[in-house]
VOVOKE-82244 format. One record per atom (N, C-alpha, C, CB): residue in three letters; residue number from 1; atom name; x, y, z. Coordinates in steps of 0.001 Angstrom, whole numbers, plus 500000, padded with zeros to 6 digits. Glycine has a CB too. Layout:
N
Ala  NUM  CA  X  Y  Z .
...
END
This chain:
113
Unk  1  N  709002  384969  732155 .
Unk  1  CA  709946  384206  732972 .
Unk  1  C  710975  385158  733569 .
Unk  1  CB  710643  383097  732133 .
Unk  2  N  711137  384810  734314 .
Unk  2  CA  712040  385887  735488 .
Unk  2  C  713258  385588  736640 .
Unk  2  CB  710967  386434  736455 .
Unk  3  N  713978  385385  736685 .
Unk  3  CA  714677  385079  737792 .
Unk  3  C  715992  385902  738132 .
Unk  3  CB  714955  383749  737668 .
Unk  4  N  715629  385954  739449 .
Unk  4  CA  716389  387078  739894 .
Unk  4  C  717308  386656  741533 .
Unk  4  CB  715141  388431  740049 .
Unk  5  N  718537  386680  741505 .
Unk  5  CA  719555  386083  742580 .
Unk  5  C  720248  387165  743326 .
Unk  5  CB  720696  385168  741905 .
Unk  6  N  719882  386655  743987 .
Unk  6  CA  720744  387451  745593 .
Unk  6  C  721281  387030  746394 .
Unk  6  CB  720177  388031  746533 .
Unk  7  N  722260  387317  747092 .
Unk  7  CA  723105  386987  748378 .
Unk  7  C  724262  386665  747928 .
Unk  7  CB  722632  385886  749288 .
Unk  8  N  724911  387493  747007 .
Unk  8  CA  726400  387855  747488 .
Unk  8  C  726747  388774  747517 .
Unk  8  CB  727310  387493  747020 .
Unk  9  N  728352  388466  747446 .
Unk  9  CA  728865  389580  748299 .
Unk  9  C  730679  389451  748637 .
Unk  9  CB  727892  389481  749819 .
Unk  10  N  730900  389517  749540 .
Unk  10  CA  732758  389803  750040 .
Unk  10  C  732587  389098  751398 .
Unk  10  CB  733473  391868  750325 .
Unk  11  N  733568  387907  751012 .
Unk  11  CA  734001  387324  752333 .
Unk  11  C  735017  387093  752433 .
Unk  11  CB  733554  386363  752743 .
Unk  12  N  735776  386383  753869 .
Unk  12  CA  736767  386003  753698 .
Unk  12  C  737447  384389  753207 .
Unk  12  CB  737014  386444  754646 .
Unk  13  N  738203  383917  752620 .
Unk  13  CA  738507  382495  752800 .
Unk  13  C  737769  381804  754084 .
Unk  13  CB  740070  382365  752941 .
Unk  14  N  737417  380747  753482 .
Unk  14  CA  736965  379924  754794 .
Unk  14  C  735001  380523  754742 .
Unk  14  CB  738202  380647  756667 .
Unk  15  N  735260  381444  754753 .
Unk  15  CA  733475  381766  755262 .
Unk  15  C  732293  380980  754457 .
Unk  15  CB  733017  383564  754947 .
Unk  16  N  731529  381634  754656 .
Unk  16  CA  730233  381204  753866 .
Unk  16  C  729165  382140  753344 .
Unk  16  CB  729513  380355  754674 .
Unk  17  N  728726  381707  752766 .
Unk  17  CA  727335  382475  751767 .
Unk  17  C  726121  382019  751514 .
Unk  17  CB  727579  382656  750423 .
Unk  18  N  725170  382455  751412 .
Unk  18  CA  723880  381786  750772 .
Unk  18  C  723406  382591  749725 .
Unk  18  CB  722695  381582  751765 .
Unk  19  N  723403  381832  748687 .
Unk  19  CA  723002  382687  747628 .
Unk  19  C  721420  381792  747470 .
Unk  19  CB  724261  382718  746113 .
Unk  20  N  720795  383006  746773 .
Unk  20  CA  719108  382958  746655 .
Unk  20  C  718789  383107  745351 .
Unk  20  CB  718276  384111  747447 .
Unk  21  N  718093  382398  744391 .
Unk  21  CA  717124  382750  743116 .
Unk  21  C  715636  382756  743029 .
Unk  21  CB  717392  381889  742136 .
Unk  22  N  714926  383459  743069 .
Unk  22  CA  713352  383961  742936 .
Unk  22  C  713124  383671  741824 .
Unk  22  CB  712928  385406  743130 .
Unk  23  N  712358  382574  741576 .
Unk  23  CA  711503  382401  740094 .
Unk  23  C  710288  383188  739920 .
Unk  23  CB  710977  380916  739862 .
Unk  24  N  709728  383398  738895 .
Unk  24  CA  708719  383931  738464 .
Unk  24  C  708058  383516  737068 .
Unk  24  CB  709041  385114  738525 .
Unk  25  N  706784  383325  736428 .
Unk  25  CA  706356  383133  735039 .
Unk  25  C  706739  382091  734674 .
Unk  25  CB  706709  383989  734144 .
Unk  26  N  706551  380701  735545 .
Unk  26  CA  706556  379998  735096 .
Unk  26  C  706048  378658  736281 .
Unk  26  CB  707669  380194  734413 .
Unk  27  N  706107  377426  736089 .
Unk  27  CA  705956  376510  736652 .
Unk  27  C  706954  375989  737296 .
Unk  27  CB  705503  375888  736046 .
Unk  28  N  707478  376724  738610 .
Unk  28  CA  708868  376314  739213 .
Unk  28  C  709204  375135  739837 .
Unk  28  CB  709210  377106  740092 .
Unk  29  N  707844  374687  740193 .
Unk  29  CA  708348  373036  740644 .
Unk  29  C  708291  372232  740034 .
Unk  29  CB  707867  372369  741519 .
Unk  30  N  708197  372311  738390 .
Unk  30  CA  708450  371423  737161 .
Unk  30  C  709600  371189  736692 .
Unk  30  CB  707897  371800  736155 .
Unk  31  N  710655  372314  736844 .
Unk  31  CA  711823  372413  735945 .
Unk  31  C  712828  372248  737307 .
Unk  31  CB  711951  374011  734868 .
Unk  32  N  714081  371377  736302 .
Unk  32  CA  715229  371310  737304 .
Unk  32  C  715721  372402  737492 .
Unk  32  CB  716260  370520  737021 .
Unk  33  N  716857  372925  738052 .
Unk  33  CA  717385  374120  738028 .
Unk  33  C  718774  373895  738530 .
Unk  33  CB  716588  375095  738781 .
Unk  34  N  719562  374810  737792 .
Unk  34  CA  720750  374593  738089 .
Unk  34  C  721491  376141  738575 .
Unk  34  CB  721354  373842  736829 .
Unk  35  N  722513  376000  738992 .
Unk  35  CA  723371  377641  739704 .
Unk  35  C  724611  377324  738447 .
Unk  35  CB  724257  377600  742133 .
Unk  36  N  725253  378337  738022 .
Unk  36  CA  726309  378565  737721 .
Unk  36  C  726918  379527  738074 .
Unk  36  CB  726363  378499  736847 .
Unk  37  N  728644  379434  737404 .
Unk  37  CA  729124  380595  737386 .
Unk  37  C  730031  380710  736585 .
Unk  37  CB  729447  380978  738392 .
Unk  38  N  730663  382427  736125 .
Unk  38  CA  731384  382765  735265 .
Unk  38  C  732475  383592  735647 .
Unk  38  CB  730714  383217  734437 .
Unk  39  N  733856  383407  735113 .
Unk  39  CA  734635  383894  735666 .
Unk  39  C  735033  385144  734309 .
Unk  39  CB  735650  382749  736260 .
Unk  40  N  735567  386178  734826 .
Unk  40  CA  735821  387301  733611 .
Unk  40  C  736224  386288  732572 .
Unk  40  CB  737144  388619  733896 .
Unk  41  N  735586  386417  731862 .
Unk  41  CA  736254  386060  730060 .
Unk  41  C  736637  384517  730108 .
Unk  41  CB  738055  387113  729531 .
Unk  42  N  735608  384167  730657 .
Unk  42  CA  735352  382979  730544 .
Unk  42  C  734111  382443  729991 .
Unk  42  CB  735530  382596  731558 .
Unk  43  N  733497  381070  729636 .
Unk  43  CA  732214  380643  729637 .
Unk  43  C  731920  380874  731057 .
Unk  43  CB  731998  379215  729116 .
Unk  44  N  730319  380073  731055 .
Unk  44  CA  729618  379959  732642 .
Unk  44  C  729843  378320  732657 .
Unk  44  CB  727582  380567  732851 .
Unk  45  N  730237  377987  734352 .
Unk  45  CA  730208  376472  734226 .
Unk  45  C  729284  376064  735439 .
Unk  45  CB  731792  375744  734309 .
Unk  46  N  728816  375109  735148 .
Unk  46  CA  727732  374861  735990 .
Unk  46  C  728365  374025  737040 .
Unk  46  CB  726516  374198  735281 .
Unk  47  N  727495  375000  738457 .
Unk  47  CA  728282  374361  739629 .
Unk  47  C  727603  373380  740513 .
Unk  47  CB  728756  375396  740518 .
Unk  48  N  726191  373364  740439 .
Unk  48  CA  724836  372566  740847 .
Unk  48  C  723935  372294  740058 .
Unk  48  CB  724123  373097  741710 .
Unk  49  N  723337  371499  740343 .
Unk  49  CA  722078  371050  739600 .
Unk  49  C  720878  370097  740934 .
Unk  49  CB  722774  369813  738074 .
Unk  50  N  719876  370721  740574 .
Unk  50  CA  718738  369898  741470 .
Unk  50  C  717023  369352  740343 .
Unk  50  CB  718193  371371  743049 .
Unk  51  N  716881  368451  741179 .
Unk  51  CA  716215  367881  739960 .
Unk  51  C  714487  368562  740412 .
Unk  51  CB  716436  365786  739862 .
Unk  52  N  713557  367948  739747 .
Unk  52  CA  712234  368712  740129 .
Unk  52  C  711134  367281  740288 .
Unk  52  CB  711687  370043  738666 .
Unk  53  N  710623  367564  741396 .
Unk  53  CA  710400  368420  742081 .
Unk  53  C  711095  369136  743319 .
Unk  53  CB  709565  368081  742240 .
Unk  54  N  712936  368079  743482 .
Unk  54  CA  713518  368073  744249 .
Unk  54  C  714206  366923  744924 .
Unk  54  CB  712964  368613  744708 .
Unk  55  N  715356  366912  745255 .
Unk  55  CA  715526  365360  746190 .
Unk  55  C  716712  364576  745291 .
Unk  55  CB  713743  364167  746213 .
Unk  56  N  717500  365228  744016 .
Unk  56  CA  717996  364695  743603 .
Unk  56  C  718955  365746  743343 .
Unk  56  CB  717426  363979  742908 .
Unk  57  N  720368  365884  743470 .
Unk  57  CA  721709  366552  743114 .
Unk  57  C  722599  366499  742616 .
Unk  57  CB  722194  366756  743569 .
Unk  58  N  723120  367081  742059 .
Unk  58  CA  724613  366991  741361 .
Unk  58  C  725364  367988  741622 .
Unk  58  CB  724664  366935  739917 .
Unk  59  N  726763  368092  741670 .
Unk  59  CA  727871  368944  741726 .
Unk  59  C  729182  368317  740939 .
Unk  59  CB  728162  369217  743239 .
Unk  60  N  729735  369939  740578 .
Unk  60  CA  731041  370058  740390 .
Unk  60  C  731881  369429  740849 .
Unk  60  CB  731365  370909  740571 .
Unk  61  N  733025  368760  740630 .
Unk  61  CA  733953  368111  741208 .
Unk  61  C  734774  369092  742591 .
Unk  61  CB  734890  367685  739947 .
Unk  62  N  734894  370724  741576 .
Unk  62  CA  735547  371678  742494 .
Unk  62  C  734514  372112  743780 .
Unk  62  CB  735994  373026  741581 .
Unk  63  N  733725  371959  743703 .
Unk  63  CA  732821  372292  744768 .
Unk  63  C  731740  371125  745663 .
Unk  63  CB  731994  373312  744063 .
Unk  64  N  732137  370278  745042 .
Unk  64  CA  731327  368743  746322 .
Unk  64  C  731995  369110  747812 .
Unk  64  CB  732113  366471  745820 .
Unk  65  N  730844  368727  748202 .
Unk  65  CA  731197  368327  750158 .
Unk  65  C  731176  369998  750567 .
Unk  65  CB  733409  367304  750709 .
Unk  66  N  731268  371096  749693 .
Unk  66  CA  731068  372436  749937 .
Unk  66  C  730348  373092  749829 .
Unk  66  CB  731520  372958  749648 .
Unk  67  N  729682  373120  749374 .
Unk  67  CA  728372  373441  748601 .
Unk  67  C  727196  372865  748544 .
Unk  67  CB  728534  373448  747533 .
Unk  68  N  725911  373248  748798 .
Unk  68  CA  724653  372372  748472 .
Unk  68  C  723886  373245  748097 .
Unk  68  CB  723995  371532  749521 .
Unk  69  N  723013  372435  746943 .
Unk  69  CA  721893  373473  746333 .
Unk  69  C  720142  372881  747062 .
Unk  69  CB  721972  373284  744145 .
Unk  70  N  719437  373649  747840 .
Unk  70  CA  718047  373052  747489 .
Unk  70  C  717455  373936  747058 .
Unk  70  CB  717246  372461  748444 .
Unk  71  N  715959  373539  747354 .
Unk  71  CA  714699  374614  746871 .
Unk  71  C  713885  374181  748062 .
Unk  71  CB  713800  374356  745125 .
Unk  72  N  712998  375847  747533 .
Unk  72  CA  711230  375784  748119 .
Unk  72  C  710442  375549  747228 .
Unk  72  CB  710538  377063  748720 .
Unk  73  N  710056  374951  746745 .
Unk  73  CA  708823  375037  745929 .
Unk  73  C  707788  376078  746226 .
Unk  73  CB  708173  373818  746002 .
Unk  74  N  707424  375933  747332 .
Unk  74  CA  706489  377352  747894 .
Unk  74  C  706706  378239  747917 .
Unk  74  CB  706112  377595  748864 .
Unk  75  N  707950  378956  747934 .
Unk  75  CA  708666  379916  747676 .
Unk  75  C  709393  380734  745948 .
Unk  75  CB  709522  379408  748528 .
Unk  76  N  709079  378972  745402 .
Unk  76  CA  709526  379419  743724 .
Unk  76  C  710989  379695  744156 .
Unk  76  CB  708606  381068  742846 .
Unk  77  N  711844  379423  745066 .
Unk  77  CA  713291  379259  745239 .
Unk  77  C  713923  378352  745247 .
Unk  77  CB  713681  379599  746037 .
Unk  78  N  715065  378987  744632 .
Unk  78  CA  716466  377508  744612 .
Unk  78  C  717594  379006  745634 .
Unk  78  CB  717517  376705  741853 .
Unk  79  N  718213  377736  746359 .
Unk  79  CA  719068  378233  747236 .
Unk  79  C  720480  377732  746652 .
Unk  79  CB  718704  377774  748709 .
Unk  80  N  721639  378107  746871 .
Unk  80  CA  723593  377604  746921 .
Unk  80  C  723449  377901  748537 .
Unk  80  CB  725263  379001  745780 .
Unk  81  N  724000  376962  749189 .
Unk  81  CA  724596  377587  750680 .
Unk  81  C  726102  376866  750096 .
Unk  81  CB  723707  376820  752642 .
Unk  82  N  726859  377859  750079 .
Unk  82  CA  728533  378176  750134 .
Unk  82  C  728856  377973  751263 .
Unk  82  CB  729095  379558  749811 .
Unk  83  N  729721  376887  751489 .
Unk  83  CA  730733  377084  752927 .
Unk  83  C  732311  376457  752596 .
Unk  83  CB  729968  376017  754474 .
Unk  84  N  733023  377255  753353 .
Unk  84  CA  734644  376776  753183 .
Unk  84  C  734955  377182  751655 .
Unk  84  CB  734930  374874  753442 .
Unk  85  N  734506  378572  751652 .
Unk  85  CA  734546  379567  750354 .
Unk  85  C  736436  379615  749765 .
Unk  85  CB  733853  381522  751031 .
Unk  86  N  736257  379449  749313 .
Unk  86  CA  738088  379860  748278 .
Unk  86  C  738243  381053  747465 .
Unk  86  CB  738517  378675  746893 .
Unk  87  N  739330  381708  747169 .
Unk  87  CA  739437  382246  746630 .
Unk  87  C  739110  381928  745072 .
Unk  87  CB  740262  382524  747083 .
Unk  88  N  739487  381139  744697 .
Unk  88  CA  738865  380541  743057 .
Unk  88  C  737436  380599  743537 .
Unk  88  CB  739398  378631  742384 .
Unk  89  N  736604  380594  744086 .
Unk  89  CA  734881  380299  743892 .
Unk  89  C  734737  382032  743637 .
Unk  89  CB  733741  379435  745686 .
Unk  90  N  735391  382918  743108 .
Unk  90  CA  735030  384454  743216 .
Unk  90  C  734804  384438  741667 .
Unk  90  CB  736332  385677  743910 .
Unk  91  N  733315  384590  741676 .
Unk  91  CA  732935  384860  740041 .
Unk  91  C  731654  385648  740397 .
Unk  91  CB  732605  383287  738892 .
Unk  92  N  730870  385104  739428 .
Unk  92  CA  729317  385694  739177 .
Unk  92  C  728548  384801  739106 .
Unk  92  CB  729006  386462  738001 .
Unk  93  N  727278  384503  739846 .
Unk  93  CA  726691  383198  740228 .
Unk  93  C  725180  383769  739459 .
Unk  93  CB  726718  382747  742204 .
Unk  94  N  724772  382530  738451 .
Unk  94  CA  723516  382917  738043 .
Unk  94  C  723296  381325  738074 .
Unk  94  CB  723292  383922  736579 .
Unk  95  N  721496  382027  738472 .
Unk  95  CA  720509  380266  738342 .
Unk  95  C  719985  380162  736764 .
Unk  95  CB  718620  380190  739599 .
Unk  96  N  719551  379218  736440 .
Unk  96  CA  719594  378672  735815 .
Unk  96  C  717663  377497  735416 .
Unk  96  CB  720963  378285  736319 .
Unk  97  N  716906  377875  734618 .
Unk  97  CA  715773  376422  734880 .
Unk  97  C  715938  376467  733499 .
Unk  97  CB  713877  376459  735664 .
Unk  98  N  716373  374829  733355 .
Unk  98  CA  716691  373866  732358 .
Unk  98  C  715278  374157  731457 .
Unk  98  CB  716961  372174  733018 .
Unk  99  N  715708  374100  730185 .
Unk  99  CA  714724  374043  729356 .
Unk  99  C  714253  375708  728782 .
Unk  99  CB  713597  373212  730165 .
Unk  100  N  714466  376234  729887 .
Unk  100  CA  713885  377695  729872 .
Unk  100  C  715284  378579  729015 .
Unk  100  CB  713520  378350  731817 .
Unk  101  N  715314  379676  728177 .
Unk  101  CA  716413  380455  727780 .
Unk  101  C  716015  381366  728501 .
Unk  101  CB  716713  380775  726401 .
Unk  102  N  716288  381279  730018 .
Unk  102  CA  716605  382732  730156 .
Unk  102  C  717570  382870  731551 .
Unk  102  CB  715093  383664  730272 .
Unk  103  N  718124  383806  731383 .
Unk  103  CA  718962  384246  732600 .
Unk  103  C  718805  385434  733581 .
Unk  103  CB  720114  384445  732140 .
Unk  104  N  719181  385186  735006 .
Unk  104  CA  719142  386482  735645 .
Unk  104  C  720126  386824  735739 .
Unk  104  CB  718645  386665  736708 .
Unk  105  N  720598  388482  736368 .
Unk  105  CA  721577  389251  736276 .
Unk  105  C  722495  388751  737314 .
Unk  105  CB  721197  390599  736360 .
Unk  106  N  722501  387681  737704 .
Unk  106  CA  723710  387314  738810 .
Unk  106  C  724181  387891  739597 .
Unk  106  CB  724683  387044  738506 .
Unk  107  N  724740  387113  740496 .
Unk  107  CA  725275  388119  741650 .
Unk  107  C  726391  387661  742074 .
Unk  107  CB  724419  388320  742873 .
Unk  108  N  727090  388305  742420 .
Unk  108  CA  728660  388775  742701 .
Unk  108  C  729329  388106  743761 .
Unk  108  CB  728789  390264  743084 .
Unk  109  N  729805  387217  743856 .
Unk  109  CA  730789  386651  745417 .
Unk  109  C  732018  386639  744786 .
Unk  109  CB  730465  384856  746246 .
Unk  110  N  732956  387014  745889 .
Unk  110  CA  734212  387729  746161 .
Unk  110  C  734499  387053  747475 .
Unk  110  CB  734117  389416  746219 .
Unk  111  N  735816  386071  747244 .
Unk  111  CA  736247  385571  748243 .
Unk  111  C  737631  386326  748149 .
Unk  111  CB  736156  384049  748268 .
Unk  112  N  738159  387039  749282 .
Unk  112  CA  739211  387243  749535 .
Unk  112  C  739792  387756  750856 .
Unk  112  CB  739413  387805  748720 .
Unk  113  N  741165  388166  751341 .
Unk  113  CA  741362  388373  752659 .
Unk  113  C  742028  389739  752299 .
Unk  113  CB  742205  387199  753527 .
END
């Protein structure tokens, strides 16, 4: 099992992002999947959730109407598209498939001016 996230990075307030997770070793259009994130010396809190095979969502209170998570199935991807970024959304974003223990090395968004 494998998953591995990309697309962040440094923006400014206001901008946007798309962050990306690549599944691997497993049955990706079975399992829900969720994005989180962690702030230094903090837990991870979960900021999305999508259900499987797809078509069903949940969010954070801090991030509704801003944020949306989907997937490809054909692709073995779950997407975050970030927009109207804040300075509080600057952590470390890792995906997440329910059921599964495992994590990828996350990736980095940095909102600031």
């Amino acid at each position: 099992v494998q998953l591995v996230e990309s697309g962040g990075g440094l923006v400014q307030p206001g901008g946007s992002l798309r962050l990306s997770c690549a599944a691997s070793g497993f049955t990706f259009s079975r399992y829900f999947m969720r994005w989180y994130r962690q702030y230094p010396g903090k837990e991870r809190e979960l900021v999305a959730q999508i259900s499987s095979p797809g078509g069903s969502t949940t969010y954070a209170d801090s991030v509704k109407g801003r944020f949306t998570i989907s997937r490809d199935n054909a692709k073995n991807t779950v997407y975050l598209q970030m927009n109207s970024l804040k300075p509080e959304d600057t952590a470390v974003y890792y995906c997440f498939a329910v059921g599964l223990l495992t994590w990828g090395q996350g990736t980095q968004v940095s909102v600031s001016s």
